[in-house]
KOLNU-181464 format. One record per atom (N, C-alpha, C): atom name; residue number from 1; residue in one letter; x, y, z. Coordinates in steps of 0.1 Angstrom, whole numbers, m for minus. Atoms other than C-alpha are relative to their C-alpha. Last residue first. Layout:
// KOLNU-181464
R,name,resi,resn,px,py,pz
R,CA,NUM,A,X,Y,Z
...
***
This chain:
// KOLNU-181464
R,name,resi,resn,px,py,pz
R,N,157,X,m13,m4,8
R,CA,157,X,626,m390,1851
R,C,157,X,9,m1,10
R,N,156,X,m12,9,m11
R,CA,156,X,598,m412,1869
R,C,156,X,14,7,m11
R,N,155,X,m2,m1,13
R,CA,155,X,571,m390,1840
R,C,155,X,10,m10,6
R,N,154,X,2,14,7
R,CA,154,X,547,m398,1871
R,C,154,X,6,m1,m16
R,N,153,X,m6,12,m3
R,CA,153,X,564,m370,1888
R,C,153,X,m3,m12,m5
R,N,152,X,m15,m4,m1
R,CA,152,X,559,m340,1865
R,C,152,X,3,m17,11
R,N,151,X,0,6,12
R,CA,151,X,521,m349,1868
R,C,151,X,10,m7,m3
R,N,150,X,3,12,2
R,CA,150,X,524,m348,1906
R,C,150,X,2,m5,m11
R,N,149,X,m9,7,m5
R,CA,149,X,540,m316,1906
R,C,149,X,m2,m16,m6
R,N,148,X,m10,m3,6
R,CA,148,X,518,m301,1884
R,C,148,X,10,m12,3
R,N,147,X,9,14,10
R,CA,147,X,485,m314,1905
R,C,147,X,14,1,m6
R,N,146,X,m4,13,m2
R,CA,146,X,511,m293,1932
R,C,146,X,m4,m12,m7
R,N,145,X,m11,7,m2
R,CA,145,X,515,m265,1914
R,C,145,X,m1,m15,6
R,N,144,X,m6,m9,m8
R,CA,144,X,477,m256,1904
R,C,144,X,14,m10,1
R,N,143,X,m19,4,m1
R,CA,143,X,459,m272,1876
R,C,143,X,2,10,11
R,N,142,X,m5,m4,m9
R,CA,142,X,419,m268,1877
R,C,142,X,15,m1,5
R,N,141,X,8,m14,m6
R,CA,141,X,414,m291,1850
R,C,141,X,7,3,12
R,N,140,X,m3,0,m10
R,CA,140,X,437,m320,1833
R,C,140,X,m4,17,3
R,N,139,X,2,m16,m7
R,CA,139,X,432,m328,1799
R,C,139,X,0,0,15
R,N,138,X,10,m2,m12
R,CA,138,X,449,m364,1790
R,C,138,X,m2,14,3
R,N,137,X,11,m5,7
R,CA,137,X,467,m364,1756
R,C,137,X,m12,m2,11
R,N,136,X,1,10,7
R,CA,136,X,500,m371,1775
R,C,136,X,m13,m3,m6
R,N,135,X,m13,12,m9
R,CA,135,X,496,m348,1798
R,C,135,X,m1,m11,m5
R,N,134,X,2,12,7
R,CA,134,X,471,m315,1785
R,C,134,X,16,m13,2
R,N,133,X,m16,1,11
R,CA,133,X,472,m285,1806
R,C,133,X,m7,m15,m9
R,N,132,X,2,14,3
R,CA,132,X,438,m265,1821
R,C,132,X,15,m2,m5
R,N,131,X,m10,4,11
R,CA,131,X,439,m234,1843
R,C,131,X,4,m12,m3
R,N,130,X,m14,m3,3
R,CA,130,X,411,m231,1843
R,C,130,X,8,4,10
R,N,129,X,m10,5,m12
R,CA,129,X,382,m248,1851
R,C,129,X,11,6,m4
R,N,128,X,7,m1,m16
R,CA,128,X,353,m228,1833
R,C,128,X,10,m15,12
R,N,127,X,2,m13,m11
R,CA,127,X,379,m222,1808
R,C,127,X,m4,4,9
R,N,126,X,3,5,m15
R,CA,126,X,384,m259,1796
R,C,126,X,0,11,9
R,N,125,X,17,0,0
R,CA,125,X,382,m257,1757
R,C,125,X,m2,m4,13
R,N,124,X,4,14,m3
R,CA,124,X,418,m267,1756
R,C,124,X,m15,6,m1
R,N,123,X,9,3,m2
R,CA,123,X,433,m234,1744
R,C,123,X,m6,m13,m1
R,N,122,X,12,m12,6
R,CA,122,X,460,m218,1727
R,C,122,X,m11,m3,3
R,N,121,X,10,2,10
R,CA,121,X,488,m246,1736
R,C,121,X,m12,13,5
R,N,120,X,14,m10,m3
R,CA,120,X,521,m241,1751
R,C,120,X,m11,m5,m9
R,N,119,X,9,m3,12
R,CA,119,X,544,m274,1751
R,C,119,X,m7,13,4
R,N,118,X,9,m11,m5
R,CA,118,X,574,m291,1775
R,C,118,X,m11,15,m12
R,N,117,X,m4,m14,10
R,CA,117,X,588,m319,1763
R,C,117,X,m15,8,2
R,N,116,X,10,m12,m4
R,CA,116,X,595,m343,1790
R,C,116,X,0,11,m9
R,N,115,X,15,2,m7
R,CA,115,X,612,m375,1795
R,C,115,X,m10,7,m5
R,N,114,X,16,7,8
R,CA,114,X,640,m374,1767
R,C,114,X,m11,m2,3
R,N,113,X,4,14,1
R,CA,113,X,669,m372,1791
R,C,113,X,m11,m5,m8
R,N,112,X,m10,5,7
R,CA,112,X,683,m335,1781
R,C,112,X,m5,m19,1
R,N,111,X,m15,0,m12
R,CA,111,X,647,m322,1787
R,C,111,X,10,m11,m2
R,N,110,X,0,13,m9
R,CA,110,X,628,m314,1759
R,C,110,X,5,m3,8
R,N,109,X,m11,6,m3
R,CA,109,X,619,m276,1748
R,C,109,X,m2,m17,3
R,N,108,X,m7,5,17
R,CA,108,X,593,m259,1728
R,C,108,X,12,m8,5
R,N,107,X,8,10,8
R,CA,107,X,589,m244,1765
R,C,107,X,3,m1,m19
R,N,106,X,10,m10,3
R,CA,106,X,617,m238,1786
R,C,106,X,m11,m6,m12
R,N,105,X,m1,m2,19
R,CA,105,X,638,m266,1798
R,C,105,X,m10,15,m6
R,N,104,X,m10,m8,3
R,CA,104,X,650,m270,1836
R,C,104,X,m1,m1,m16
R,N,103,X,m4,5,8
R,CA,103,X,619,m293,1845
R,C,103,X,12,2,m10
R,N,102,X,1,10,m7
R,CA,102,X,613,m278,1876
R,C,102,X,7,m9,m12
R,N,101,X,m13,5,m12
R,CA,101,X,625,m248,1863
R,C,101,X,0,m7,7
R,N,100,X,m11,2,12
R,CA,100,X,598,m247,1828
R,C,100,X,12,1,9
R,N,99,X,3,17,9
R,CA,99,X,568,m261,1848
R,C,99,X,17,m3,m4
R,N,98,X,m5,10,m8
R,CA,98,X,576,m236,1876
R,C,98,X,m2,m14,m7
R,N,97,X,m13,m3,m1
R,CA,97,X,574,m205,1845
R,C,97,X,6,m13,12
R,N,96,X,m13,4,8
R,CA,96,X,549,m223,1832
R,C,96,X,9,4,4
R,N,95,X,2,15,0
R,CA,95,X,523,m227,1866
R,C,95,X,14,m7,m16
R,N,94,X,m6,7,m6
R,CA,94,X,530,m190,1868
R,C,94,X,6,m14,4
R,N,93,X,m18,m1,5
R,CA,93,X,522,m182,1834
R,C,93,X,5,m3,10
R,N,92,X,m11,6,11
R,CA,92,X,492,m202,1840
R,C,92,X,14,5,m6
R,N,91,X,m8,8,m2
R,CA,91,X,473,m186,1868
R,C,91,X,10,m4,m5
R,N,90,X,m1,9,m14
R,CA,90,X,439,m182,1869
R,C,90,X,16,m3,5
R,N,89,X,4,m9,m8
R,CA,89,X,441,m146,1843
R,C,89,X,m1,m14,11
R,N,88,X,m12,m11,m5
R,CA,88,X,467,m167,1822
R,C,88,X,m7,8,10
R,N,87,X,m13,5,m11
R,CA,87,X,442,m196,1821
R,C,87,X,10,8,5
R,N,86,X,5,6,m15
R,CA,86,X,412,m178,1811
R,C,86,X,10,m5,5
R,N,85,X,4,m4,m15
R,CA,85,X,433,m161,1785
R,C,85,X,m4,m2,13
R,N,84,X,10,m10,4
R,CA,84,X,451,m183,1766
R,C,84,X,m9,3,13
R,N,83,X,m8,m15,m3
R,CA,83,X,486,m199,1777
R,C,83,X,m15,12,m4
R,N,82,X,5,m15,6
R,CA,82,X,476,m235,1782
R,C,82,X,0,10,2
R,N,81,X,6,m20,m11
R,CA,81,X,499,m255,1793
R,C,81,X,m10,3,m12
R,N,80,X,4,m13,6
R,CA,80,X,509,m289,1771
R,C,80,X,m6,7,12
R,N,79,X,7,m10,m10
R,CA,79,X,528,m316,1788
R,C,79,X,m1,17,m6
R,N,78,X,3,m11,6
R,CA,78,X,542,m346,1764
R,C,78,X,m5,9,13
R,N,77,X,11,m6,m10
R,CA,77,X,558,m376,1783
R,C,77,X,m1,18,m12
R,N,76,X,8,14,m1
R,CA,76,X,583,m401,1762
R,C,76,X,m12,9,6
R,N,75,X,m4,14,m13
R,CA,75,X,597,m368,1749
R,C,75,X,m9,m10,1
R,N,74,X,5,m2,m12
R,CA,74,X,591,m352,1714
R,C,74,X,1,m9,10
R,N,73,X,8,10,m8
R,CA,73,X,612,m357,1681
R,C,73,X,m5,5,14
R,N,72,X,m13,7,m11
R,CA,72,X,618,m321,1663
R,C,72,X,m7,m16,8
R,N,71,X,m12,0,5
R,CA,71,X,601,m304,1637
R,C,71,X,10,m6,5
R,N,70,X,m10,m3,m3
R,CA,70,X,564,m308,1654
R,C,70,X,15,m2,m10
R,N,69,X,m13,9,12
R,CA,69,X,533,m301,1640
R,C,69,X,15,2,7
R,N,68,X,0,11,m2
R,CA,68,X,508,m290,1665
R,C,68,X,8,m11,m6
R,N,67,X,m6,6,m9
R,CA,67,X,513,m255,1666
R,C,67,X,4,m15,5
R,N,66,X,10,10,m10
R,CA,66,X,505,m252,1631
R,C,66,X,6,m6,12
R,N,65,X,9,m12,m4
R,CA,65,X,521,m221,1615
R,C,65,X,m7,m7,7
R,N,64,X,0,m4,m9
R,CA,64,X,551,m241,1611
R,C,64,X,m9,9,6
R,N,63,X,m8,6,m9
R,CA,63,X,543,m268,1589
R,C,63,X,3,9,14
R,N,62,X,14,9,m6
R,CA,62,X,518,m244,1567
R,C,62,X,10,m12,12
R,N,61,X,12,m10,m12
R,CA,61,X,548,m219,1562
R,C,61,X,m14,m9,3
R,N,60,X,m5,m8,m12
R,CA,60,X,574,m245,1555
R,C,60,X,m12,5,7
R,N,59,X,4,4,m10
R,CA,59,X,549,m263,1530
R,C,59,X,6,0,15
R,N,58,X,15,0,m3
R,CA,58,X,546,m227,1513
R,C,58,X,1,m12,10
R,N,57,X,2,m15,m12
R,CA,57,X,582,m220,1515
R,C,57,X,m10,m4,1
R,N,56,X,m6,9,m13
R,CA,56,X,594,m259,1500
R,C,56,X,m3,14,8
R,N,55,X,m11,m5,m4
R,CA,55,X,572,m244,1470
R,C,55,X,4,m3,10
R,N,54,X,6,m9,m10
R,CA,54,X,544,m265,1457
R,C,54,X,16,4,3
R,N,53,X,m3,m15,15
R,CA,53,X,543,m292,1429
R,C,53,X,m4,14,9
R,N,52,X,11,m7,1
R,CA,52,X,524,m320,1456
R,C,52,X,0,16,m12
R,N,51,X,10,7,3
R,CA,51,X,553,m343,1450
R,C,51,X,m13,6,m3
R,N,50,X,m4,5,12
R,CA,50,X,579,m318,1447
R,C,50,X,m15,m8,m2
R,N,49,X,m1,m4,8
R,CA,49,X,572,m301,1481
R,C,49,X,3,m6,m15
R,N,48,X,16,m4,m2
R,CA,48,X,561,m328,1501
R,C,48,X,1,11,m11
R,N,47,X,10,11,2
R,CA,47,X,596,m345,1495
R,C,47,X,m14,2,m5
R,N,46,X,m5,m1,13
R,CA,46,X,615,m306,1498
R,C,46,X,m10,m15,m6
R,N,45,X,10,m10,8
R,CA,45,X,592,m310,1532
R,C,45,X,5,6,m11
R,N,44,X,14,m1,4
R,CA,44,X,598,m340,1545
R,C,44,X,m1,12,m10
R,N,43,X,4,8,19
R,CA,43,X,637,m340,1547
R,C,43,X,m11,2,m6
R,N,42,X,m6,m11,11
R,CA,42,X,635,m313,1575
R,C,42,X,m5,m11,m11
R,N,41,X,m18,m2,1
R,CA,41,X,618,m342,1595
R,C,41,X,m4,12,m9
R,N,40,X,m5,m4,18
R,CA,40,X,580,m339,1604
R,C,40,X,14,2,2
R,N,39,X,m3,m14,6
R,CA,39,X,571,m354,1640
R,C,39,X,5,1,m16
R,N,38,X,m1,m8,m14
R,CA,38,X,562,m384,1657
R,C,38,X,4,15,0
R,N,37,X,m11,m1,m2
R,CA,37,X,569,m408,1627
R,C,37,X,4,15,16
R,N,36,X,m11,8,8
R,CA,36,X,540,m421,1613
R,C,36,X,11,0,13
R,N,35,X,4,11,m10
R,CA,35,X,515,m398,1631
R,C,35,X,9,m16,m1
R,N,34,X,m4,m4,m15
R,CA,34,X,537,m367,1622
R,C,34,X,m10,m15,11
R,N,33,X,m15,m1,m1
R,CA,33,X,537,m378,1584
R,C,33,X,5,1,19
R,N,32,X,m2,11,7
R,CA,32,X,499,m386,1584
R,C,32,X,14,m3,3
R,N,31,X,7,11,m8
R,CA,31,X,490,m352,1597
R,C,31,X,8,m15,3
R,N,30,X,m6,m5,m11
R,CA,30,X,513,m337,1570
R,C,30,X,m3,m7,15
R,N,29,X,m9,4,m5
R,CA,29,X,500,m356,1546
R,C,29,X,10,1,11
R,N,28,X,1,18,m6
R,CA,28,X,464,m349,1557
R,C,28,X,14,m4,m4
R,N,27,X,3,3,m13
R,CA,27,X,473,m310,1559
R,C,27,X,1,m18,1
R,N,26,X,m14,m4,m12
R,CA,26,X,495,m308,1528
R,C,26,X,m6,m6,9
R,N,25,X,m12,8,m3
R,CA,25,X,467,m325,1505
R,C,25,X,12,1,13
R,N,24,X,m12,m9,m10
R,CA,24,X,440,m298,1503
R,C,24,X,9,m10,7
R,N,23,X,m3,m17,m2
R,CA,23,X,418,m321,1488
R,C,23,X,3,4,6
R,N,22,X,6,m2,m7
R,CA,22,X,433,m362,1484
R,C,22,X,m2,20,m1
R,N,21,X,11,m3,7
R,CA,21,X,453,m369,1454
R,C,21,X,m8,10,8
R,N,20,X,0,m9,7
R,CA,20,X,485,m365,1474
R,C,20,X,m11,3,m13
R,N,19,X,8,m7,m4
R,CA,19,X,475,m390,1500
R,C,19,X,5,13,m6
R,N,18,X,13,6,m5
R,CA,18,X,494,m422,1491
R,C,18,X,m11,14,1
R,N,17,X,5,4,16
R,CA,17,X,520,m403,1470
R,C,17,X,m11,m2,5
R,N,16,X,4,m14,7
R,CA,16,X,530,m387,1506
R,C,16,X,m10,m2,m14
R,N,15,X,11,m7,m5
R,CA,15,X,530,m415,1527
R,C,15,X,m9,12,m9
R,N,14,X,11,6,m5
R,CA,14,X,548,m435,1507
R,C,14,X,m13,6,2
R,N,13,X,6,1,12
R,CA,13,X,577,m409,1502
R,C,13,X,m16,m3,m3
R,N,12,X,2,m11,4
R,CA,12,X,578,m408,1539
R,C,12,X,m7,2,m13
R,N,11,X,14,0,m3
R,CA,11,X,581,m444,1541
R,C,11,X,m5,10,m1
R,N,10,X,6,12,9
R,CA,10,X,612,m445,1516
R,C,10,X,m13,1,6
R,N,9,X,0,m2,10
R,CA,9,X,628,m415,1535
R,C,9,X,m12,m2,m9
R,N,8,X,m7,8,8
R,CA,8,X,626,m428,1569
R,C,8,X,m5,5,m14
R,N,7,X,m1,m8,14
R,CA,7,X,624,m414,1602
R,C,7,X,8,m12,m12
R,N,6,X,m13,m7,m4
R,CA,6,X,622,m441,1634
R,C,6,X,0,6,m19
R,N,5,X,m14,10,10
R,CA,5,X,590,m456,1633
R,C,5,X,7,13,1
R,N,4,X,m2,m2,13
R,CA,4,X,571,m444,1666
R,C,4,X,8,m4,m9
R,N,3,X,m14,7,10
R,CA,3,X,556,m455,1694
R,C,3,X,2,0,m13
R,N,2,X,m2,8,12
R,CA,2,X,524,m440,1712
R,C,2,X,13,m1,1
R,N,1,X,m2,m7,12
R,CA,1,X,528,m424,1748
R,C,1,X,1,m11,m11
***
């Protein structure tokens, strides 16, 4: 897993002036903010709001309508599921519901040690293997419990 600077106001700032010319601004700050720092703080978005002259509702609702922006820091191990069809007709809600009590967190969750933050995602583009996950930005076809297992073990929680 990348490494991240630890939230900070002044770099935030930064970020944002830097690429508030740019068109349709939010997304690449946004982007930018979450590659920085691993996720978007609360603080961010009154910051994002003022600088870009936008309502702290509007970069709310673009911040959370994108699954991929997180609000919270994520474990040393990421593990997205996919929940869209091909995978739920192979499989995949079962594969989350033993993801999310092997790992005792549900998904959007982390586990109390910081290994493992458990993800749904809307599609990998891997249907003709499904059911696909994503493991630390590795895709991983054909999933069944025990690849699972395995994943789940090389996080050494």
């Amino acid at each position: 897993m990348p490494s991240y600077a630890s939230w900070d106001a002044e770099t935030a700032r930064a970020i944002i002036v830097d690429r508030r010319a740019l068109p349709g601004a939010l997304l690449p700050i946004l982007q930018a903010l979450q590659d920085e720092f691993g996720y978007i703080d609360r603080e961010a978005e009154p910051l994002i709001a003022d600088i870009l002259n936008l309502s702290r509702a509007e970069v709310h609702g673009v911040l959370t309508f994108y699954h991929d922006f997180r609000q919270k820091p994520a474990g040393r191990h990421v593990l997205k599921l996919c929940r869209a069809e091909s995978c739920q007709a192979r499989g995949s809600d079962a594969l989350g519901r033993h993801a999310a009590a092997t790992l005792g967190i549900d998904f959007g969750g982390t586990t109390a040690d910081g290994s493992v933050t458990l993800e749904p995602v809307y599609c990998l583009g891997l249907c003709s293997v499904s059911p696909a996950a994503m493991f630390d930005g590795k895709v991983v076809g054909r999933l069944d419990e025990n690849k699972l297992d395995m994943l789940l073990a090389e996080t050494n929680r």
